[in-house]
GUNULO-594306 format. One line per 4 residues: number of its first residue (from 1); their letters; for each residue x, z, y of N, C-alpha, C, CB. Coordinates in Angstrom, 1 decimal, always signed. Atoms other than C-alpha are relative to their C-alpha. Glycine has a CB too. Layout:
NUM) a) X:Z:Y:X:Z:Y:X:Z:Y:X:Z:Y  ...
//
This chain:
1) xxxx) -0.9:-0.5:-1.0:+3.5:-12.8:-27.7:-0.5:-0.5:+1.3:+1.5:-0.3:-0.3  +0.1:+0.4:-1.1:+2.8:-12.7:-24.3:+0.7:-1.1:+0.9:+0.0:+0.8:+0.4  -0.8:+1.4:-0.1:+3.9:-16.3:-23.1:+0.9:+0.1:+1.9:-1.4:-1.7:-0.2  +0.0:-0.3:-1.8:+4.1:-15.6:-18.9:+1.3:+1.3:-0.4:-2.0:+0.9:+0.9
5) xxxx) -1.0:-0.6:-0.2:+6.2:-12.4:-19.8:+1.2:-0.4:-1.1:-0.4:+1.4:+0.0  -1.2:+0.5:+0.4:+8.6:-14.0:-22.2:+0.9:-0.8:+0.6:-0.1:-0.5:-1.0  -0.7:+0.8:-0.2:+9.5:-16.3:-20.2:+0.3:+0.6:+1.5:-0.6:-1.3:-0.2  -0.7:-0.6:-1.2:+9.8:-13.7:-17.1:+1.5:+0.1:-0.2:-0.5:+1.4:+0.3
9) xxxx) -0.7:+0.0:+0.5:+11.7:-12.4:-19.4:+1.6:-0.5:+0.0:-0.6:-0.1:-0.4  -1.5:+1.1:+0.3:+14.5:-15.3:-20.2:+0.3:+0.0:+1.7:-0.5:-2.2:-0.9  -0.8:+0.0:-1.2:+14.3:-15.9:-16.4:+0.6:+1.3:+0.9:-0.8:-0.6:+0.8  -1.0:-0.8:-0.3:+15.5:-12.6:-15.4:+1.3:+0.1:-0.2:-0.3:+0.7:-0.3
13) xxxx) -1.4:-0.5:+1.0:+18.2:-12.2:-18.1:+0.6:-1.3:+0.5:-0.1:+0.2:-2.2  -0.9:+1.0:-0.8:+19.4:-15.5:-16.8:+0.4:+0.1:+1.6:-0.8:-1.2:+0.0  -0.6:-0.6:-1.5:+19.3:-14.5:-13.1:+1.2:+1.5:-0.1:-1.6:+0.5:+0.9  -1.0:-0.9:-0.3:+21.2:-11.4:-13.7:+1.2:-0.5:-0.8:-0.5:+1.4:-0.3
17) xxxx) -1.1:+0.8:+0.4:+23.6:-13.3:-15.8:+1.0:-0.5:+0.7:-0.3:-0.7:-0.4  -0.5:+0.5:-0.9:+24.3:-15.6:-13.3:+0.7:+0.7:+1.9:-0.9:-0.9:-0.2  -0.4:-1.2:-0.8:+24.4:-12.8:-10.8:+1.1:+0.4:+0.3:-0.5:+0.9:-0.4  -1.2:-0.1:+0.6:+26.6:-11.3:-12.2:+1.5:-0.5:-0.2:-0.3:-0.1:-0.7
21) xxxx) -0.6:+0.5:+0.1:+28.9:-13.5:-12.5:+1.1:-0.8:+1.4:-0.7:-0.4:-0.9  -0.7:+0.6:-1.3:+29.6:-14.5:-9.0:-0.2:+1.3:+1.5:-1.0:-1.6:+0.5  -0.4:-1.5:-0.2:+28.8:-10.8:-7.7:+1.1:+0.6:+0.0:-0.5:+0.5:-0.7  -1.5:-0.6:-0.2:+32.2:-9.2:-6.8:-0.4:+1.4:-0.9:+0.6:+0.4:+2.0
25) xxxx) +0.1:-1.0:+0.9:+30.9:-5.8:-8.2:-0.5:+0.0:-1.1:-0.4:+0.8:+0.4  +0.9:+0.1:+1.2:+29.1:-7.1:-11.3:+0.8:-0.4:-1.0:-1.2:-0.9:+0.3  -0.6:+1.1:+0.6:+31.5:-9.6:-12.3:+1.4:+0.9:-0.8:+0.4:-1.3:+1.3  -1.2:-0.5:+0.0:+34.6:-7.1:-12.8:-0.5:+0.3:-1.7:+0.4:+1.2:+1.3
29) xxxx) +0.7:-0.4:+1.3:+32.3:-5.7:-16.1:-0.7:-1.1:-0.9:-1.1:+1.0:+0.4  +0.9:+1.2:+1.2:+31.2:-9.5:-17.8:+0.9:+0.4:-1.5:+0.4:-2.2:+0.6  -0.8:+0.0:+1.0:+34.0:-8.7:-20.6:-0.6:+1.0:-0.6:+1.3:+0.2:+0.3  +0.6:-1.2:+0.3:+32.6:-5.4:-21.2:-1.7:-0.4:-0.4:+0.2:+1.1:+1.6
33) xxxx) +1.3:+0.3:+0.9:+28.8:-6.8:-21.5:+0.2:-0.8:-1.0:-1.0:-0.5:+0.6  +0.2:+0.3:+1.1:+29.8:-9.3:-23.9:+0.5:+0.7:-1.2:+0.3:-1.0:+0.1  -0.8:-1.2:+0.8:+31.6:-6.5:-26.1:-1.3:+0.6:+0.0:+1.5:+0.9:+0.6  +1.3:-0.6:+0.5:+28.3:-4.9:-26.1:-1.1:-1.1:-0.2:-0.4:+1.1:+1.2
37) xxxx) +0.4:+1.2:+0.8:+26.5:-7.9:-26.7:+0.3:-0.5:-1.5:+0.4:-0.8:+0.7  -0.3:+0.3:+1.2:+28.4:-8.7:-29.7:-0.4:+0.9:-1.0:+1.3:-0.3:+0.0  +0.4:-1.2:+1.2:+27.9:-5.0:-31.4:-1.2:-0.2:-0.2:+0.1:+1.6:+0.3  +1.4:-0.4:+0.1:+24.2:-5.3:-30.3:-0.4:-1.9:-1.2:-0.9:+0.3:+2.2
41) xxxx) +0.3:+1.3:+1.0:+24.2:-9.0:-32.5:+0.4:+0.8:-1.6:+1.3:-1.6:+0.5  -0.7:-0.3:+1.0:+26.1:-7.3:-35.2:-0.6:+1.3:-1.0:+1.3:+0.2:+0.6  +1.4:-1.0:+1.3:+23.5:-4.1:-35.5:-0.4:-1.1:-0.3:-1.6:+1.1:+0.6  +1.1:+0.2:+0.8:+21.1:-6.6:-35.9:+0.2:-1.1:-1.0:-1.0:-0.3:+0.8
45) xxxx) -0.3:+0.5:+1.3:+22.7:-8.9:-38.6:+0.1:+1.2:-1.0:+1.2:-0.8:+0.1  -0.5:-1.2:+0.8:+23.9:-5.5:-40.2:-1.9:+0.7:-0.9:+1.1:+1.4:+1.6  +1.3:-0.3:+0.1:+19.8:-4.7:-40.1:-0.4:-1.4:-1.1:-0.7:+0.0:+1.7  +0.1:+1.4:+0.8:+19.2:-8.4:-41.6:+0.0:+0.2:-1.1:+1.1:-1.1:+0.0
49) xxxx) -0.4:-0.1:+1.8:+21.1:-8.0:-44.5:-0.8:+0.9:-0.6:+1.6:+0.6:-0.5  +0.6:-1.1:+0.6:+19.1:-4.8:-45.4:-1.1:-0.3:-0.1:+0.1:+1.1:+0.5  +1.6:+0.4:-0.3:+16.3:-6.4:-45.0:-1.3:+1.1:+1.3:-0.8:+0.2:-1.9  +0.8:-0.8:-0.6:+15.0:-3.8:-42.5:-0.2:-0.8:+1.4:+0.6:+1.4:+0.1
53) xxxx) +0.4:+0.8:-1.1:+13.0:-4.9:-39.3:-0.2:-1.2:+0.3:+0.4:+0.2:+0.6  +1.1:+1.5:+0.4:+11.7:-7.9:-41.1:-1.7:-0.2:+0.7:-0.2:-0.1:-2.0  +0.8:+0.4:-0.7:+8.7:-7.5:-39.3:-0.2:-0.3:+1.8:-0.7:+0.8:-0.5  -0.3:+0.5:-0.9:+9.9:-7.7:-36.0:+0.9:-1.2:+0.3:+0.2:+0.8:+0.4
57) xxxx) -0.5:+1.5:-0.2:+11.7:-10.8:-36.6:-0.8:-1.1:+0.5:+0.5:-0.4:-1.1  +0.8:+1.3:-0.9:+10.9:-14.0:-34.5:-0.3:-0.9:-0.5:+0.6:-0.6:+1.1  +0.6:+1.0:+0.7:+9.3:-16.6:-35.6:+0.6:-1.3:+1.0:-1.6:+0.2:-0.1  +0.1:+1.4:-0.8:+10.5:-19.8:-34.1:+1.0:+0.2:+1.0:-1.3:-0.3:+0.7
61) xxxx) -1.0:+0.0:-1.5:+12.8:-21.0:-31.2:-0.8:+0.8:+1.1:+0.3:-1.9:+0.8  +0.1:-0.4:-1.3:+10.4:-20.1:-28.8:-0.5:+1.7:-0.3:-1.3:-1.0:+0.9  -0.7:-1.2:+0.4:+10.8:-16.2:-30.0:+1.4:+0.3:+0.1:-0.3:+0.2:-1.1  -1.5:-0.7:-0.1:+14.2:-15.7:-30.6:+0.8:-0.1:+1.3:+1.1:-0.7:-1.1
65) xxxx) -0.8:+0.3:-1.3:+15.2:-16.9:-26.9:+0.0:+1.4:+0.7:-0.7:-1.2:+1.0  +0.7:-1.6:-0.9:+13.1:-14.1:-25.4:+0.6:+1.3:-1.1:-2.5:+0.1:-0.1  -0.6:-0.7:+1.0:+14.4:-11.8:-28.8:+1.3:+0.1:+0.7:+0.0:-0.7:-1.4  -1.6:-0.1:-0.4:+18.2:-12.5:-28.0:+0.0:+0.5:+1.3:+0.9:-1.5:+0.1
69) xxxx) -0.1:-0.8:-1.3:+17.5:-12.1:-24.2:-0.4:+1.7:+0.3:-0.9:-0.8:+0.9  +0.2:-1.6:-0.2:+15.9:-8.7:-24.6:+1.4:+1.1:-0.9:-1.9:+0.5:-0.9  -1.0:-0.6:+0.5:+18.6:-7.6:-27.2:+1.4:+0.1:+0.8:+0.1:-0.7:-1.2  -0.8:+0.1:-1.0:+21.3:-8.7:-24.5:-0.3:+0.9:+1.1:+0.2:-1.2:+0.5
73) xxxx) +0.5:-0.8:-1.6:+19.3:-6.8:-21.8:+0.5:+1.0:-0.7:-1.8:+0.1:+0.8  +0.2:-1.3:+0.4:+19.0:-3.8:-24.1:+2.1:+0.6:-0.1:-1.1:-0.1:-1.7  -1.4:-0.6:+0.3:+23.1:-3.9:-24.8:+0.5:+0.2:+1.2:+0.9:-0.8:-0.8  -0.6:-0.3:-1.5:+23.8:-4.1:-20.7:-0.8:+1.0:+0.7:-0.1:-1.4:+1.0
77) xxxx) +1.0:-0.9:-0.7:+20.7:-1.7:-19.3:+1.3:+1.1:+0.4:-1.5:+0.6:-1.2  -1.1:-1.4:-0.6:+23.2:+1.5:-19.4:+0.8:-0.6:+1.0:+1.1:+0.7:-1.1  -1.3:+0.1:-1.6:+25.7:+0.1:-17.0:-0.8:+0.0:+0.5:+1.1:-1.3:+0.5  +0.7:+0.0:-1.4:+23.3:-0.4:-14.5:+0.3:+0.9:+0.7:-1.4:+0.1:+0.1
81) xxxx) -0.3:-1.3:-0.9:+24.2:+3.1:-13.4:+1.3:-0.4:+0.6:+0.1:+1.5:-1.0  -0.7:+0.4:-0.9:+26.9:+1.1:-11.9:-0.5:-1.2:+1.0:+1.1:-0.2:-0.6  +0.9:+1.1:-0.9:+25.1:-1.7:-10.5:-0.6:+0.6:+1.3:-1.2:-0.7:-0.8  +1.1:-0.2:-0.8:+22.4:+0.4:-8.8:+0.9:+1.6:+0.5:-1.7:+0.0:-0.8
85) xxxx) -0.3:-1.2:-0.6:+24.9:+3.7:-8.2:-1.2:+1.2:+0.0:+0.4:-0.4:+1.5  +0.0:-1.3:+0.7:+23.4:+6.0:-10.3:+0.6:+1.2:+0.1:+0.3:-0.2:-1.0  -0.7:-0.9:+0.3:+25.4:+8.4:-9.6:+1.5:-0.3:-0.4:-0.7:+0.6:-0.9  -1.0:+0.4:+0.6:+28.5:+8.1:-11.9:-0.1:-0.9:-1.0:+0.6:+0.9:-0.4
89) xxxx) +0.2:+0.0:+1.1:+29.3:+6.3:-14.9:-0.3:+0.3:-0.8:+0.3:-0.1:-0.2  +0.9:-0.8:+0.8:+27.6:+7.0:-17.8:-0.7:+0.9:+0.0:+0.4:+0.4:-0.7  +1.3:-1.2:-0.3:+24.9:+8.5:-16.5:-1.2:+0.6:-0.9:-0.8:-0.6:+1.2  +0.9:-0.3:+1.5:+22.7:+10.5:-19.2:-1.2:-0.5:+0.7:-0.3:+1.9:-0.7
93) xxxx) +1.3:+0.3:-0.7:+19.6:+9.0:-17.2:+0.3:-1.8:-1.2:+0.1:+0.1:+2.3  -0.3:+1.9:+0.3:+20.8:+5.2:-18.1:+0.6:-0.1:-1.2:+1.1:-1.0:+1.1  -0.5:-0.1:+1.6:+22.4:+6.3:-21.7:-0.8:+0.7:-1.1:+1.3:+0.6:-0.1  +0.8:-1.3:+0.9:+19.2:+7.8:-23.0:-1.2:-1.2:-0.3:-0.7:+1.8:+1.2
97) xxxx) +0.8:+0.8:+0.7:+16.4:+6.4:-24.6:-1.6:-0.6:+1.3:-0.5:+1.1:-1.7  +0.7:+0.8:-1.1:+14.4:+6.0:-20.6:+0.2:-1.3:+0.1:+0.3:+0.5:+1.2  +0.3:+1.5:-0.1:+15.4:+2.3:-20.5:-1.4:-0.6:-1.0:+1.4:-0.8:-0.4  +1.8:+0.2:+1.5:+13.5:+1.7:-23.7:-1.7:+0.2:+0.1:+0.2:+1.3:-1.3
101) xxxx) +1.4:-0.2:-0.4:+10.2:+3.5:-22.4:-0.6:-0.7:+1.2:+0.0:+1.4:+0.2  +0.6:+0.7:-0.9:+10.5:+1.6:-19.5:-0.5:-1.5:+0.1:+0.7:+0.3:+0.8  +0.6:+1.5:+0.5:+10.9:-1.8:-21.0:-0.9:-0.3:-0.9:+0.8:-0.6:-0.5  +1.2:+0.4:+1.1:+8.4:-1.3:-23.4:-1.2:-0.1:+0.6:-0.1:+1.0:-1.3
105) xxxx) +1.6:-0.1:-0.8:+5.6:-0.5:-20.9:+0.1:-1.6:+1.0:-0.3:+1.9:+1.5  -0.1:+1.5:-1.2:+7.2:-3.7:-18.6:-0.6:-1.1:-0.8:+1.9:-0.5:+0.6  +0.4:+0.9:+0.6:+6.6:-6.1:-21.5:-1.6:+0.2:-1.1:+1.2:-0.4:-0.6  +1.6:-0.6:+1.2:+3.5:-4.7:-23.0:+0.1:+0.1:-1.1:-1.2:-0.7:-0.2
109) xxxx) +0.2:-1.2:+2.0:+4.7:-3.1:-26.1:+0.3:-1.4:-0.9:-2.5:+0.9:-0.8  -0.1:+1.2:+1.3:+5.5:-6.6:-27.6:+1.4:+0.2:-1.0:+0.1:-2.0:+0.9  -0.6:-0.5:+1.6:+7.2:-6.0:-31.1:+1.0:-0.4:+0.0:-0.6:-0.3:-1.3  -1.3:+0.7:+0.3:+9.8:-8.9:-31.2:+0.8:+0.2:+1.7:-0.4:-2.0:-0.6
113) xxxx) -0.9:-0.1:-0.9:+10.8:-7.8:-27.7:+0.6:+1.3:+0.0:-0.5:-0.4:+1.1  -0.2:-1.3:+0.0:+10.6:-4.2:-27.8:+1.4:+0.5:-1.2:-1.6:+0.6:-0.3  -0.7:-0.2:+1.0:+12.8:-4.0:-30.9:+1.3:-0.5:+0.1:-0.5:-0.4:-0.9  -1.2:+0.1:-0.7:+15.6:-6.1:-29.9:+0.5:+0.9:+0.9:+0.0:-0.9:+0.5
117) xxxx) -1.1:-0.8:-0.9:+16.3:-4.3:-27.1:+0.4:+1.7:-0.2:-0.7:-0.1:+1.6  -0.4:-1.4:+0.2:+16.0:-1.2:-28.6:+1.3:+0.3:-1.3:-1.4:+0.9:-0.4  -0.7:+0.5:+0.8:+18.6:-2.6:-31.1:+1.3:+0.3:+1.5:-0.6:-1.8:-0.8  -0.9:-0.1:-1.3:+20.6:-3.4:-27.9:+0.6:+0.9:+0.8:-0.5:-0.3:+0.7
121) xxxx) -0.5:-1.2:-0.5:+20.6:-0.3:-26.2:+0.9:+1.6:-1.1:-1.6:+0.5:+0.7  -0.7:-0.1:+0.8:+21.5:+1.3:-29.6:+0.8:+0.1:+0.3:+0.1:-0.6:-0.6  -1.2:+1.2:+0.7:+24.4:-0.8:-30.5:+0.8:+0.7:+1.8:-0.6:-2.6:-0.2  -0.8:-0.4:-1.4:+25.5:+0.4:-26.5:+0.3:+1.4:-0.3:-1.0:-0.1:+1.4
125) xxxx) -0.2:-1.2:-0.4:+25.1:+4.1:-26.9:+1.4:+0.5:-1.5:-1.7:+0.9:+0.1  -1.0:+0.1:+1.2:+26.9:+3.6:-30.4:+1.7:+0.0:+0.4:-0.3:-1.4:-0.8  -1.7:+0.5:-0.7:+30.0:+1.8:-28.8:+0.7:+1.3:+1.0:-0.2:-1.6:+1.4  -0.7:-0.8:-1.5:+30.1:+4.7:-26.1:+0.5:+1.3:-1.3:-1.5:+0.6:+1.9
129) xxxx) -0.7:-1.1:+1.0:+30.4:+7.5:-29.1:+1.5:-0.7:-0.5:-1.1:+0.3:-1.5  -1.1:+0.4:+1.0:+33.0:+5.2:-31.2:+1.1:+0.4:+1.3:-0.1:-1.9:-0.6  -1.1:+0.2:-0.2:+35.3:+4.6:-28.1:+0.1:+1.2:+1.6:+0.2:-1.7:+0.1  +0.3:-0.6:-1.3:+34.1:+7.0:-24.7:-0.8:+1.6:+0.2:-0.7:-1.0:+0.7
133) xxxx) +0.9:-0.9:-0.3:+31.2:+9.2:-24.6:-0.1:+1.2:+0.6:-0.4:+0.1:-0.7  +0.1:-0.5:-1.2:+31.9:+10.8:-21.7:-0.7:-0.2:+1.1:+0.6:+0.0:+0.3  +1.0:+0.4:-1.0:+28.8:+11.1:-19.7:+0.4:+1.0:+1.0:-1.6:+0.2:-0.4  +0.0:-0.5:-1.1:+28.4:+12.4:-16.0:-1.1:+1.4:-0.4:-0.4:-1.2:+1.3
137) xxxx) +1.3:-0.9:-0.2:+26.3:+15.5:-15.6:+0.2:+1.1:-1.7:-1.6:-1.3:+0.1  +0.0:-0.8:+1.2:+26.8:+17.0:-19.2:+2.0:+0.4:-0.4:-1.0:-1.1:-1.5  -1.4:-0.5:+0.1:+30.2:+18.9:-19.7:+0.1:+0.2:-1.3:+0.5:+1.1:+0.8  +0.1:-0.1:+1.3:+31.8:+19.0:-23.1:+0.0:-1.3:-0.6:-1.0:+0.8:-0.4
141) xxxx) +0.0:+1.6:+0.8:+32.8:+16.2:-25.7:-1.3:+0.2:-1.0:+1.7:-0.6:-1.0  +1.3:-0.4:+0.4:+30.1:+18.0:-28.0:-1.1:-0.5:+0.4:-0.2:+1.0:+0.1  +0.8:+0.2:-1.1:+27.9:+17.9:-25.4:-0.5:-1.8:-0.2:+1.0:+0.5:+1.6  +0.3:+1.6:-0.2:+28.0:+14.0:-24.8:-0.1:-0.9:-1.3:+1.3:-0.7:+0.8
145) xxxx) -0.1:+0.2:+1.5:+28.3:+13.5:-28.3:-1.5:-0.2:-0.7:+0.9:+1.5:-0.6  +1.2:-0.3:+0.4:+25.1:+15.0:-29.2:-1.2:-0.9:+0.8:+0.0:+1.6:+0.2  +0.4:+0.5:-0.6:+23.5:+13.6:-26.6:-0.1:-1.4:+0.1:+0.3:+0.5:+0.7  +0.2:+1.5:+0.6:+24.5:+9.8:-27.5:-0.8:+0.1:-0.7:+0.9:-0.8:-0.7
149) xxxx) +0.3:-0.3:+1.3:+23.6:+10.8:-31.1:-1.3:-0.1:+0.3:+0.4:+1.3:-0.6  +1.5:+0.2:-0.1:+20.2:+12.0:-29.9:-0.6:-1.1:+0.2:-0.3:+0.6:+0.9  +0.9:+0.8:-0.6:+19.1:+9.3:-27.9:+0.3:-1.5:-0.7:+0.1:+0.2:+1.6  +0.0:+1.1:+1.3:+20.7:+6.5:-30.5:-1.0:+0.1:-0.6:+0.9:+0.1:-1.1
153) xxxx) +1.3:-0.2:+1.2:+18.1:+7.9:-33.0:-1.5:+0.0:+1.0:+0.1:+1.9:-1.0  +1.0:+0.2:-0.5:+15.6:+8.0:-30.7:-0.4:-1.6:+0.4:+0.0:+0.9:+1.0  +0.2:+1.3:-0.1:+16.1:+4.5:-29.6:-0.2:-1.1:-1.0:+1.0:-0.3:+0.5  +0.6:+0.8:+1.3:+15.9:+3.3:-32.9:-1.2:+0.1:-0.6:+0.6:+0.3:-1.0
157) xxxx) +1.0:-0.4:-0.1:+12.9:+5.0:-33.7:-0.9:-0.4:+0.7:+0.1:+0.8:+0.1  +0.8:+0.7:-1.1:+11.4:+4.6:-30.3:-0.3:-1.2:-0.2:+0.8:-0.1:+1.2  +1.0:+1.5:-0.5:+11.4:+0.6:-30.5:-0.3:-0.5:-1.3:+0.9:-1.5:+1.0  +0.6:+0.7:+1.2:+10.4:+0.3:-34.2:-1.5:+0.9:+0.2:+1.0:+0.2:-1.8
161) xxxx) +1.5:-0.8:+0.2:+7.4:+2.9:-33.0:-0.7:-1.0:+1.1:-0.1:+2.0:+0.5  +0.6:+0.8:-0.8:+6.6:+1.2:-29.9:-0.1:-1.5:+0.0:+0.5:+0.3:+1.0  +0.1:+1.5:+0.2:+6.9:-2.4:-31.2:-0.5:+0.0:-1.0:+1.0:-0.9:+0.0  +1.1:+0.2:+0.9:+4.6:-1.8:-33.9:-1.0:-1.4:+0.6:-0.7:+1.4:+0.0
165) xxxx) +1.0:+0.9:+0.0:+2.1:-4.7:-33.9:-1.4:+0.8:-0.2:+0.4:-1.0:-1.1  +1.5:-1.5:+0.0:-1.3:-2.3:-33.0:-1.2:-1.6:-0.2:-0.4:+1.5:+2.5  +1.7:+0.8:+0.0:-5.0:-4.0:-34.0:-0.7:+1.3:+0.3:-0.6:-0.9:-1.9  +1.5:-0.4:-1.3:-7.7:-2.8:-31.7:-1.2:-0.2:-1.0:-0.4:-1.5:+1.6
169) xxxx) +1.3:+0.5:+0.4:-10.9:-2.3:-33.8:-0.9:+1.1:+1.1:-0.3:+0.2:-1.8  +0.6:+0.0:-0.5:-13.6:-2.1:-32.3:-1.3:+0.7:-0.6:+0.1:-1.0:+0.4  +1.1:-1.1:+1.0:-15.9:+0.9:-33.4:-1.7:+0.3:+0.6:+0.9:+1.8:+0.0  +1.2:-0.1:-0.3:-19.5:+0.3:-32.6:-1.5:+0.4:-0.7:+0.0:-0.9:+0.4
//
């Protein structure tokens, strides 16, 4: 794992944490990320037990920090569309499987990061079917429905495809 971006990494998820937290508009929604935090711990024990995505598991303290922090990023990313005024809430832009493509190219495709957060973002679009999934821009509960659905499965998919562990040979 890339050691420089894991530890951007942790120091981001710590700065927007702390952000957050003393942020008048950020702070009003800490209750709400840890509620999506907890689901996004709970896919991935729920994953555990099954034994699935035993190969993206972390090895060591100095993995699972950067692991937990991307899985936390991945369960908060969608709100952003309130942070940065997206538009509306639940914006299909920030509840679709684009965070994921974007964090996977930011951290270079690394496996035990890429996977958490696509655990994370998950475990988010999940929560928004169980209790909301009323997005901006798409009319219809169908509609928003389908449209979690979709990009759940894609997100799952997405970061067990893109956090593959790739070997480079070298064909001469």
């Amino acid at each position: 794992m890339t050691a420089s971006r894991s530890l951007g990494l942790v120091g981001f998820t710590l700065l927007a944490v702390l952000l957050s937290e003393f942020l008048p508009r950020l702070a009003a929604f800490s209750t709400d990320r840890l509620i999506h935090a907890g689901v996004a711990g709970v896919f991935w024990l729920v994953l555990g037990l099954f034994g699935w995505g035993a190969v993206y598991r972390p090895r060591g303290l100095g993995e699972w920090i950067p692991a937990l922090c991307a899985l936390y990023l991945g369960s908060w990313v969608p709100d952003w569309d309130l942070v940065f005024g997206i538009g509306f809430h639940r914006n299909p832009l920030s509840h679709s499987v684009l965070p994921l493509l974007l964090f996977a190219w930011a951290v270079g495709f690394q496996p035990r990061l890429v996977f958490p957060f696509a655990l994370g973002l998950a475990s988010h679009l999940f929560w928004d079917i169980v209790f909301f999934g009323n997005l901006t821009w798409i009319s219809g509960r169908r509609a928003d429905l389908a449209w979690l659905w979709v990009n759940l499965g894609l997100a799952l998919v997405g970061g067990a495809v893109l956090g593959r562990e790739r070997r480079w040979e070298s064909r001469i």
